[in-house]
Each structure stands twice: as structure tokens, then as C-alpha cells.
N, C-alpha and C positions, 0 to 999 in steps of 0.2 A: 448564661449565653452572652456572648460577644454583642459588641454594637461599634459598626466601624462609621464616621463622620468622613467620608471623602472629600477630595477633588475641594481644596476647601484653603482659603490663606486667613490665616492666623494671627491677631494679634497678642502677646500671650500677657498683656500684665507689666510686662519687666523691658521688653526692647522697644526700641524708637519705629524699629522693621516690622514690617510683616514679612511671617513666616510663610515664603511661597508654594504654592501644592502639597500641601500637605494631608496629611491623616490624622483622626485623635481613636484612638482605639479606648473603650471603653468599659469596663465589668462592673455588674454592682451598683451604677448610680455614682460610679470613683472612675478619675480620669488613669487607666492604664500603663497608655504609652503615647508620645507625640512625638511622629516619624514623618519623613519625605513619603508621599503617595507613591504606590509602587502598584502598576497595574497587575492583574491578577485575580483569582477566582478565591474568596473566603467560606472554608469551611466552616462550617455552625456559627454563623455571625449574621447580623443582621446589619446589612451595608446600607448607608443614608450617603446619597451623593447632591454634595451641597453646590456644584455647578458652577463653582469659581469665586463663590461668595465668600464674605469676609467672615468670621469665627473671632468673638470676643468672651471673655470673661462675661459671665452676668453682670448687669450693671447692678450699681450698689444707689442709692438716693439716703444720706445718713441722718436728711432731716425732711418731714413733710407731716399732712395729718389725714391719713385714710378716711376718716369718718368728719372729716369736715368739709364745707360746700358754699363756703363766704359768699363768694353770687355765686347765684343756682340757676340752671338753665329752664325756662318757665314752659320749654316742651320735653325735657326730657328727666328733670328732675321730680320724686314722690312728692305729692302735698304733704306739707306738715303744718300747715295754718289752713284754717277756715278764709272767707274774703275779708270777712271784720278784722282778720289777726288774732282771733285768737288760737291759740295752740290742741290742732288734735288729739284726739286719745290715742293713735297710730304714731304719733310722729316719733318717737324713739324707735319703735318697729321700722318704719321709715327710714332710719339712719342706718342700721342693723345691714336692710337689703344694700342702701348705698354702700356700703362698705367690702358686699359681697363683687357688686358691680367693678368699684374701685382696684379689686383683686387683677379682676380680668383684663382692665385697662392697662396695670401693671405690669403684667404677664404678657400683654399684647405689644408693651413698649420695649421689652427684653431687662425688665430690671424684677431681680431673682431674692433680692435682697430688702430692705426698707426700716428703716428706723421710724418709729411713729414718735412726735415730739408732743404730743399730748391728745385723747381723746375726748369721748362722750361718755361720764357715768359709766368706766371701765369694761365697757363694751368691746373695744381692742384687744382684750382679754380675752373675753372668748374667740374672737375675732381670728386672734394667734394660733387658740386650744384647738377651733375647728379644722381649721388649714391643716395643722397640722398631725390632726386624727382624719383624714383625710376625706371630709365631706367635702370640700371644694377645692378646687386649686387655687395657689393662690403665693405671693411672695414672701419668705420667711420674715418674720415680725419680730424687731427689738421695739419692747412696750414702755412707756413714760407712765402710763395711766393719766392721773390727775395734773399738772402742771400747779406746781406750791406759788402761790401768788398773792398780793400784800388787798387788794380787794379783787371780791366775784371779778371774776374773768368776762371778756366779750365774746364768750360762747358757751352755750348750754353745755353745762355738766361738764366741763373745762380744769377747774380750780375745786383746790383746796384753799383755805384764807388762814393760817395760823401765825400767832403771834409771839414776839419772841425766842430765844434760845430754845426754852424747851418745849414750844408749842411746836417749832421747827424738828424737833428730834421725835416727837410724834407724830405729826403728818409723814415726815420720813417710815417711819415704822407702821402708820396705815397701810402706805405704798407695798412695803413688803408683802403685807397681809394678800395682795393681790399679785406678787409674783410678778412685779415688773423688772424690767432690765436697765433700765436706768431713773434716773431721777431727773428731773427737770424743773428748772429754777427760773421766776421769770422777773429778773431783778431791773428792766426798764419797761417803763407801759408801753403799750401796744403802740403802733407807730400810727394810727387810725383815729388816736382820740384827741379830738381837738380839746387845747386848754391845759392839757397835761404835758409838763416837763419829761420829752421822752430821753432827755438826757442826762435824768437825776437818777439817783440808783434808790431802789423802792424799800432794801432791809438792808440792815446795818451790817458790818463787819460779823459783828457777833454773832449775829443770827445764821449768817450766812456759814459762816465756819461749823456751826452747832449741826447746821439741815450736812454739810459734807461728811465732817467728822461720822455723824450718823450713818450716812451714805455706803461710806467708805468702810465701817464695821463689818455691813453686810456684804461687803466686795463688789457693792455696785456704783457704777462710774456717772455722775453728775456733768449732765449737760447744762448750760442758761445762755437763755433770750436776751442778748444783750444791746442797746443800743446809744451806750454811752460810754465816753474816757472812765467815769469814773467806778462805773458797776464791770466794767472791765477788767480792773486793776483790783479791786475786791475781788471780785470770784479768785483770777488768780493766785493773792496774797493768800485767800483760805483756802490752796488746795484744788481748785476746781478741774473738771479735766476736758470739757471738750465746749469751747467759744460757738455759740447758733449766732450767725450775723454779723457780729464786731463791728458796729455801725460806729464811726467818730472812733477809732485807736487812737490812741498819741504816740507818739516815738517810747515812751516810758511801757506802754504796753504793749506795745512792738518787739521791745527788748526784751521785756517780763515772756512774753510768749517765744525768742524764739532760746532762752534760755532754758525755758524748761520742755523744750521740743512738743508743745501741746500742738495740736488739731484746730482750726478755724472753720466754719462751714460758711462759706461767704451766702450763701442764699441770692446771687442777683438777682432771679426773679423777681424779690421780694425785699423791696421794692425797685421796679428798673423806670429806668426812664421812656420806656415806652409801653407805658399799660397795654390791656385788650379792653378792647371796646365795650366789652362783657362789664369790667371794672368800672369803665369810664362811665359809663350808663345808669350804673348801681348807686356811686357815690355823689354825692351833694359838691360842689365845686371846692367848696372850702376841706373836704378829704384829701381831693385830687391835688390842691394846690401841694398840701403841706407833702403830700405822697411824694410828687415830684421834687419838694426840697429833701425830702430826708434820702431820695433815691439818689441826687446828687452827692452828699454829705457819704451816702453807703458805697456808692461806688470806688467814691476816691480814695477812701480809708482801706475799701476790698485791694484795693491794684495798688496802692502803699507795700499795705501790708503783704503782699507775693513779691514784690521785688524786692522787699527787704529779706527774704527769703522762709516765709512763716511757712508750714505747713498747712494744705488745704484740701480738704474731702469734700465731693459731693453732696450737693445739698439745692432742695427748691422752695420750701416752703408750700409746695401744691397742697389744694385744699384749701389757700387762701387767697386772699387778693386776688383773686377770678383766677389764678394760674389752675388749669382743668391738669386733674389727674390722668394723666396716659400722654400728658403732653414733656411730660420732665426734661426731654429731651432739648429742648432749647435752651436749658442752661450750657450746653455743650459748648453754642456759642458764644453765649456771653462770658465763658472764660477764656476763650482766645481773644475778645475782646480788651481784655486786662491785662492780655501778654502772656498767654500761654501758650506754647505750642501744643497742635492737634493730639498729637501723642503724649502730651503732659494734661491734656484735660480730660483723654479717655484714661491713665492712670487715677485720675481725683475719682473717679468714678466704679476702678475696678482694684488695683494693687492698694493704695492709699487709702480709698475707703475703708478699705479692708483693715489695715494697719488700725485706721482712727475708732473700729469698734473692736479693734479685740477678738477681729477672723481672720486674720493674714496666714494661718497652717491651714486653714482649710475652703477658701473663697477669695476671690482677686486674681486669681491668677490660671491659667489655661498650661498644668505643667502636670506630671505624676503625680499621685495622692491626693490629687485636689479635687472635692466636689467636682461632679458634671453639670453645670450650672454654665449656659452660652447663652450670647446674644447671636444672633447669626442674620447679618446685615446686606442688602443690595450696595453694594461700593465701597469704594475704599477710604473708611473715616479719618486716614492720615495722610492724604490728599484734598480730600473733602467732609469736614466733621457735621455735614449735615444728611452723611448718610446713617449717623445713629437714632433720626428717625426715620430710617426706613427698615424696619425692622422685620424679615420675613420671617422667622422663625426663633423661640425662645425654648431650651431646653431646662430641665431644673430635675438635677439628680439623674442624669441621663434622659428623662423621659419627653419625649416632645409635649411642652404646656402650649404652646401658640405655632400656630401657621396659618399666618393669615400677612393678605398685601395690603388691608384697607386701612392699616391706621399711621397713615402719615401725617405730620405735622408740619405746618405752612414752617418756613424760617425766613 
């Protein structure tokens, strides 16, 4: 059976326009045809009239962490500590439902898509299996698992810890064991820990080339956490393929990247210069302080590195530094803020993204053949790009996952 999306203006991926009243006719869960709206009466179809609303690509987010909840909300989040602190026998159970929760916020924000850049004790995993054996709805999952990291990680069940070359080409080959879609390298510390050089790079060349080469065997693409010139300029030199953050580039890595046409995910959320108060509350002043230098140092290198012309995909880091899940949308803004145009920051998000994981035949774009996978928005986000969170409706595979008006997000 037919499924026709009326009365409906389009942005499709690829032009700067929206496409005015139009159609997307649908079979299958696969986008059919996309024509001028043509009044009239459809046999065997099943008409959806979207009433003048805007019609996007599913959004894409190509970097965040589903099952993580850095500050927790203390009404709406499961306990997972007793009051002493110490840790329930529930509390991975705990994470499990959060992650189920996290789907729906997803889904409620119109993003169809989602790169998780490291979990909980490969929970993600199933997390993916479920979704997509269809006990719950939910947005399609590229999995990191473990995040490869030089010490324990600052979150439970986060890291793998191996040590050189060939401890790196094993942890790589763990990963496999669990079927994930990429790898993930976390070659500067975390931007949170006072006392540590977050601008030193944490494995060596060698090692680093050893975890990719490995990577790259199995045809899977290596992302890392970077936030320095020089862990930068390594990954790249060994091959690496998709920059999380690029905090502090230098012109030498600016070049290095746009020579070999890689991917950057700027993450401004993370860290931006104007936390939520959720953050602000959580941390100790001496976080906040260094937060707000490194958010300086990231932004400027972010808006460097686009005007020099790098390529840049979608990405929020939600999950961390209080950015709440179902909120993703406000990065929208902050990359006009760096000189994007409206229409060039919903591409980072639908065409590009697309591109940067390796779905660009089949996701990004609102054209023939393509997934039925929309956002379907109140306004016009190439006028105004704080209408991508107004999100009244999200489809995924043709089928409506969301309709719902409540979940907007202050900007």
C-alpha cells in the first residue's frame, strides 16, 4: 500500500530551497516519488496531510552517548546509588531503562539516526539488537562499544585500558567480538579532569597506527576524542578517519584534514560557553573554570577550522556535560554561530552526516530510493533554524515514530 505525505514543503538534503507544496509518495518504508502536490482523490493510499509544514531528512547526530547521564536529573532520573553512595545492585538495570527512555527522546527530537561514541559494559549492543528486532522503537545505532583509553575512563563500564602496539590490536579485536561499527580512540583526557594535560596526546604514534591498522582489517572506521594539536596530527598521520571535537587544530592540522577530505564533528555543545545550569550546579568551580577555557580554545579552532573549509558533520556530545538527550537540537545554533548558513547547518545534520558515516545511498537526503526516515517541523528552519526543535512529527522507514507538540527546546 501507498502512503502519500501531502501539502508539505521540503527540504531535501541537497538545495539551499525549500521545495514548495509538495508530495513525497511512499512504498515499502522507501521514498517512491517526490512531486508538486496535485489535488485529487488517491486510490489505495493512505494520505498523511502535513498542513504546510516543513519535511526534512531525518536528522543524523554522528556523535553522543545514549546511555550516559553525566548530571542526572534528581526527579526524573532511576537511582543508581544508595544515599551513602554506594552503588545499587539495580543500577546497570537502571542504565538499560535509561537508554530505552533516551530512544524516545530521540525520536521525539526527529533524529532517525545516532552514532553512540562509547557506552556502558556493551549494553549499546543490545541496545541496537533490540531496536532493531523491534521490541521498541527507537533511532538506528552505529555502536563504539568500549572507548580504547590509556587509563579507566570517567564513567562506568566506558573503557578498555591496553597497552601498546599489540595490546591495541587486541582490544581492537575484543571490539569485534561484540560487533561494533566503529572504533573509538580516546587519545586526549577528558576535558573535566583537573591536573591533566588535556593537550598532550595519551598513545604513541605506534600504538595508534597498530589499534587503526587493526581497525581497518575488519572494514571498520575509527573515530577519536581529540583535544589537542598534537593527538590531532597523529591520528591523522596513522590513518584515522573521523576527528570527535578537534579542540586546539593548528593550521598543519587544518591542512592535514582538508587534504585528505576527512570529517570533523565539532561537538559545540561540548564544551560551549554557556553551560546549563543543570552543569553549573553539578560541578565544583574549579571544573567550570577550566570548562569555560577549554570552551574558548574549542570554539575558536571549531570556526578556524570551517572557514578554512574542513568538512563538518553533526555531532553534540549529549549524554554529557548536562547536554540532556532529546535536546540535540540546539547545536543547530551554535553552528550558525560559527558562520554557517541555516541551510548549511541542516546539511551537517542530514546530507553530510550522511556522507561522514558511510550512509549517503541510503539516508540524508528526502529524494527516490532513499529511506523514508523525516523530521517534519512547525517552520521554516531556513528562515528560522530554531524551528528544528519544534519537531511535530518524526517518521522512520515510512512509519510514524513521533507526534507529539510537547518536546520543545528553549534556544
Amino acid at each position: 500500500m501507498y502512503k502519500i505525505l501531502k501539502n508539505v514543503n521540503i527540504f531535501d538534503g541537497e538545495s539551499d530551497q525549500l521545495l514548495k507544496n509538495y508530495m513525497v509518495v511512499l512504498r515499502n518504508g522507501m521514498i517512491e516519488q517526490v512531486k508538486p502536490w496535485a489535488q485529487g482523490s488517491y486510490e489505495n493510499a493512505q494520505v498523511v496531510d502535513l498542513e504546510g509544514r516543513t519535511l526534512t531528512p531525518g536528522f543524523i547526530d554522528c556523535h553522543m552517548h545514549m546511555l550516559l547521564e553525566e548530571v542526572r536529573d534528581k526527579e526524573l532520573s532511576m537511582a543508581i546509588t544508595y544515599p551513602g553512595g554506594e552503588m545499587l545492585d539495580t543500577a546497570q538495570a537502571a542504565v538499560a531503562y535509561t537508554g530505552v527512555l533516551n530512544c524516545r527522546r530521540m525520536l521525539n527530537a526527529g533524529f532517525t539516526t545516532v552514532v553512540d561514541g562509547g557506552g556502558n559494559s556493551y549494553m549499546e549492543c543490545a541496545l541496537k539488537e533490540a531496536i532493531g528486532k523491534g521490541y521498541f522503537p527507537g533511532p538506528d545505532l552505529q555502536i563504539a562499544g568500549k572507548q580504547i583509553t590509556t587509563n579507566k575512563a570517567h564513567f562506568v563500564g566506558f573503557s578498555m585500558e591496553p597497552f601498546g602496539p599489540y595490546g591495541m590490536r587486541k582490544a581492537v579485536r575484543d571490539l569485534m567480538y561484540h560487533s561494533v561499527d566503529l572504533v573509538k580512540l580516546q587519545l586526549s583526557p577528558p576535558i573535566r579532569m583537573i591536573g591533566r594535560n588535556s593537550e598532550a596526546c595519551d598513545f604513541t604514534e605506534e600504538e595508534i597506527a597498530a589499534a587503526i591498522d587493526e581497525a581497518h582489517n575488519y572494514a571498520v572506521p575509527v573515530h577519536a576524542h581529540l583535544r589537542g594539536a598534537t593527538a590531532i596530527k597523529r591520528f591523522l598521520r596513522s590513518g584515522g578517519d573521523i576527528v570527535v571535537h578537534g579542540t586546539g587544530m593548528d593550521d598543519e592540522g587544518i591542512e592535514m584534514m582538508l587534504k585528505s577530505g576527512k570529517y570533523m564533528l565539532p561537538t559545540l555543545l561540548s564544551p560551549t560557553p554557556t553551560p546549563s545550569d543543570a552543569l553549573l550546579n553539578a560541578k565544583p568551580q574549579a571544573v567550570v573554570d577550566l570548562l569555560a577555557r577549554t570552551a574558548e580554545r574549542h570554539w575558536a579552532s571549531a570556526k578556524k577550522a570551517y572557514q578554512a573549509g574542513v568538512k563538518m558533520a553533526f555531532s553534540t556530545d549529549a549524554g554529557t556535560l548536562g547536554i540532556r538527550i532529546g535536546s540535540n537540537a540546539l547545536e543547530f545554533v551554535n553552528l550558525t554561530k560559527i558562520g554557517m548558513s541555516n541551510a548549511q547547518a541542516l546539511k551537517t545534520a542530514t546530507s553530510e552526516a550522511a556522507k561522514a558515516i558511510g550512509m549517503a545511498d541510503k539516508v540524508g537526503y528526502v529524494k527516490a530510493g532513499y529511506r523514508a526516515n523525516f523530521a517534519v517541523l512547525d517552520g521554516d528552519p531556513l528562515e528560522d533554524i530554531t524551528a528544528t526543535a519544534r519537531v511535530a512529527m518524526t517518521f522512520k522507514d515510512g512509519r510514524l515514530v513521533s507526534d507529539t507538540q510537547e518536546n520543545k527546546v528553549a534556544m
